[in-house]
DRENPA-3360 file (N, C-alpha, C; in nm, 2 decimals, always signed):
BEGIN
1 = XXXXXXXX = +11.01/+4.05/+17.35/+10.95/+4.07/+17.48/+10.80/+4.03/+17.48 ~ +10.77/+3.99/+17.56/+10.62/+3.96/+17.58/+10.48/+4.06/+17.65 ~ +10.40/+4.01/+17.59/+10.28/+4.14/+17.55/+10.30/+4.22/+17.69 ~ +10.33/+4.16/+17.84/+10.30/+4.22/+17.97/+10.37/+4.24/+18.05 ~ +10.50/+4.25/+17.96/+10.65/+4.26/+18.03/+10.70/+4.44/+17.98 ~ +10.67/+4.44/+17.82/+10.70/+4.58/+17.77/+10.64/+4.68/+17.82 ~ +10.51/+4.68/+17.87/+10.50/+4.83/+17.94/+10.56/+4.86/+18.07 ~ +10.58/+4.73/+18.14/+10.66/+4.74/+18.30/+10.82/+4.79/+18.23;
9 = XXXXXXXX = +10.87/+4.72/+18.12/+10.98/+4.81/+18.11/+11.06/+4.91/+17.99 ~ +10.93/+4.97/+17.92/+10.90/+5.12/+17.86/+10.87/+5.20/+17.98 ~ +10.76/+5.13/+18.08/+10.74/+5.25/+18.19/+10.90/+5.27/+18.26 ~ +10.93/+5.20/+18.31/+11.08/+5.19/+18.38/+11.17/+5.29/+18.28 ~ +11.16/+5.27/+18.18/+11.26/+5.36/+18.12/+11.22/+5.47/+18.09 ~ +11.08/+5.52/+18.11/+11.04/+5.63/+18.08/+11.07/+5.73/+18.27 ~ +11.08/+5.67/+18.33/+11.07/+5.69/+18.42/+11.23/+5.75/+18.50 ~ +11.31/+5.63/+18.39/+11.47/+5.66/+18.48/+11.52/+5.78/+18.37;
17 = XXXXXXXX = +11.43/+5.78/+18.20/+11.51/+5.90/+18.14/+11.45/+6.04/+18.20 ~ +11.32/+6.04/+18.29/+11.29/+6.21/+18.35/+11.33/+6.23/+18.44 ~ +11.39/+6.19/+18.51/+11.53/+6.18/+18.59/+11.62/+6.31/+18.59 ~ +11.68/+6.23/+18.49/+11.77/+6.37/+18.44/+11.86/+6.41/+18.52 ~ +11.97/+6.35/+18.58/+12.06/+6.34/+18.71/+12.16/+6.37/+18.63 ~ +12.29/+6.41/+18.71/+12.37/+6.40/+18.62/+12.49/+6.35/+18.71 ~ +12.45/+6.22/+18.75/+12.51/+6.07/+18.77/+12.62/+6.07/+18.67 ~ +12.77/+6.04/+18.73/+12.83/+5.97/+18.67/+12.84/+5.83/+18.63;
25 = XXXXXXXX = +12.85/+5.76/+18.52/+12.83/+5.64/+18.47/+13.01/+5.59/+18.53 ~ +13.01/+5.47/+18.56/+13.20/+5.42/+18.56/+13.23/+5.47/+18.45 ~ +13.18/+5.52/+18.31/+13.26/+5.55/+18.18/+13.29/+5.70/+18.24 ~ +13.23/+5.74/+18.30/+13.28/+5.85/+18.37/+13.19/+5.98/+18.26 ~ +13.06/+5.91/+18.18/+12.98/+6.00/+18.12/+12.85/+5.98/+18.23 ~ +12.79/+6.11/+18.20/+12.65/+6.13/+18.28/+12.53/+6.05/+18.22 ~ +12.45/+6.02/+18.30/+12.36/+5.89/+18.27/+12.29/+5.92/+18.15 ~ +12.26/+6.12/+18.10/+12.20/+6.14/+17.98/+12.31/+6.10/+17.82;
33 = XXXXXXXX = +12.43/+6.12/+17.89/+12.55/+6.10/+17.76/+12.52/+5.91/+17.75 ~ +12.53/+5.84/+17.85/+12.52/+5.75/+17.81/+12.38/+5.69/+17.74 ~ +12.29/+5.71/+17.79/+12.13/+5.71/+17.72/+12.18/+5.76/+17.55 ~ +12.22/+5.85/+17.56/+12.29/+5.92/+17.45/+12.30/+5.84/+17.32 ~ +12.42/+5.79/+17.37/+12.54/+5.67/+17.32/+12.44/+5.51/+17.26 ~ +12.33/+5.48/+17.35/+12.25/+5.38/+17.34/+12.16/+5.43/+17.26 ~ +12.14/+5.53/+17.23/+12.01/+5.55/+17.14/+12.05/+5.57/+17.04 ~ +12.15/+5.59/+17.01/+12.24/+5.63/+16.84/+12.30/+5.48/+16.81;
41 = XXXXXXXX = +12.29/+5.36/+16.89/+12.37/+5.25/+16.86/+12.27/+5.16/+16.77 ~ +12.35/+5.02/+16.75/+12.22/+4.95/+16.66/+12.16/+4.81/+16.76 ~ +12.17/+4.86/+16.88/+12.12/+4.74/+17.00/+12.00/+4.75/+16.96 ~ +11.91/+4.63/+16.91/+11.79/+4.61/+16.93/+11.73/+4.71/+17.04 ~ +11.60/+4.74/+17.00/+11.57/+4.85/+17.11/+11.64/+4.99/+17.10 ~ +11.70/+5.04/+17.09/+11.79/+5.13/+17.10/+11.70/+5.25/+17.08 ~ +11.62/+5.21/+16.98/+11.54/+5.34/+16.94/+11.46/+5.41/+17.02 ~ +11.36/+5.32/+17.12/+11.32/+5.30/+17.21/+11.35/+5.43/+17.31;
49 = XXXXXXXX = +11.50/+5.38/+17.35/+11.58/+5.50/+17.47/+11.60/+5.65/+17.38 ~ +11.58/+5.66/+17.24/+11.58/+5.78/+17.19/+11.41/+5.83/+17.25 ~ +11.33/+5.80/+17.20/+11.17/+5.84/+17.24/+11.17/+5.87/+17.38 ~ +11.24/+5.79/+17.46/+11.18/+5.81/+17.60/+11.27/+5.94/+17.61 ~ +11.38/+5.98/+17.59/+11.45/+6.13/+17.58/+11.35/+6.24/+17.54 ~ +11.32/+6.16/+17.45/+11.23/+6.34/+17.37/+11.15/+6.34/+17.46 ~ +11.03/+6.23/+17.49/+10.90/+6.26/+17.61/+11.01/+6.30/+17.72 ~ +11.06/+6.25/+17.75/+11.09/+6.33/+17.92/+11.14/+6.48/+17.88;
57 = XXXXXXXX = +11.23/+6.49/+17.79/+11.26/+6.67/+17.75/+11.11/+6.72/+17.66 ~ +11.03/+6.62/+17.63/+10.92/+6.74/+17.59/+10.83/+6.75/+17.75 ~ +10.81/+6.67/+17.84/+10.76/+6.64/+17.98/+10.84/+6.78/+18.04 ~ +11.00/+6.78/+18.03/+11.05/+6.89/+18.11/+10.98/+7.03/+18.04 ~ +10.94/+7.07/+17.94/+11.02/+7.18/+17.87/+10.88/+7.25/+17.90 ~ +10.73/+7.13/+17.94/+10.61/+7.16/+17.93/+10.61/+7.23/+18.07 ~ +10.69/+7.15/+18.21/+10.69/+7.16/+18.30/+10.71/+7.29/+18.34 ~ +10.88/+7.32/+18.26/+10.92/+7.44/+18.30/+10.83/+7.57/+18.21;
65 = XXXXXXXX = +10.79/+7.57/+18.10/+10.69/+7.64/+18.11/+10.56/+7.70/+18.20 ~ +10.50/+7.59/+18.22/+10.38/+7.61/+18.35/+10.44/+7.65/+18.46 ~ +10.55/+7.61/+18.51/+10.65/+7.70/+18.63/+10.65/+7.86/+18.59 ~ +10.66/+7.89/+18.46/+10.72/+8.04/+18.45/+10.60/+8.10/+18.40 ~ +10.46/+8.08/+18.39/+10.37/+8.13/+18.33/+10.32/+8.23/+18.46 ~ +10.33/+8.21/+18.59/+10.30/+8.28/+18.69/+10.38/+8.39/+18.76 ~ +10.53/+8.33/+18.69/+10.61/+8.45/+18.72/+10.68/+8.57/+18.64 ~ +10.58/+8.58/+18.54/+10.59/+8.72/+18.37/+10.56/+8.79/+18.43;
73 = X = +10.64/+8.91/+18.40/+10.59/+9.05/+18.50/+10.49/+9.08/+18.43;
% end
């Protein structure tokens, strides 16, 4: 890929894994199983859709903490 094409589509994928829907795929798995499936494969790239998982679940997990910090009895 070229120097100004990869962040338009790392952002894009960073974007569709915080998502986190749970869309059925036609395989009839949810869009995180199939992300899943692509990140454990050997498709160039693949590794890629693993990283953008952990940032968006370390993005969620930051999230949902700052949510629950105001509501500790």
């Amino acid at each position: 890929m070229t120097g100004s094409i990869r962040p338009l589509w790392l952002g894009s994928l960073l974007l569709t894994a915080a998502c986190g829907s749970s869309t059925r795929t036609s395989t009839g798995r949810s869009e995180r199983e199939a992300d899943s499936v692509i990140a454990n494969s050997a498709v160039p790239g693949a590794s890629v859709v693993g990283k953008a998982m952990t940032v968006a679940d370390s993005t969620s997990n930051q999230a949902h903490l700052a949510d629950s910090i105001g509501s500790a009895p």
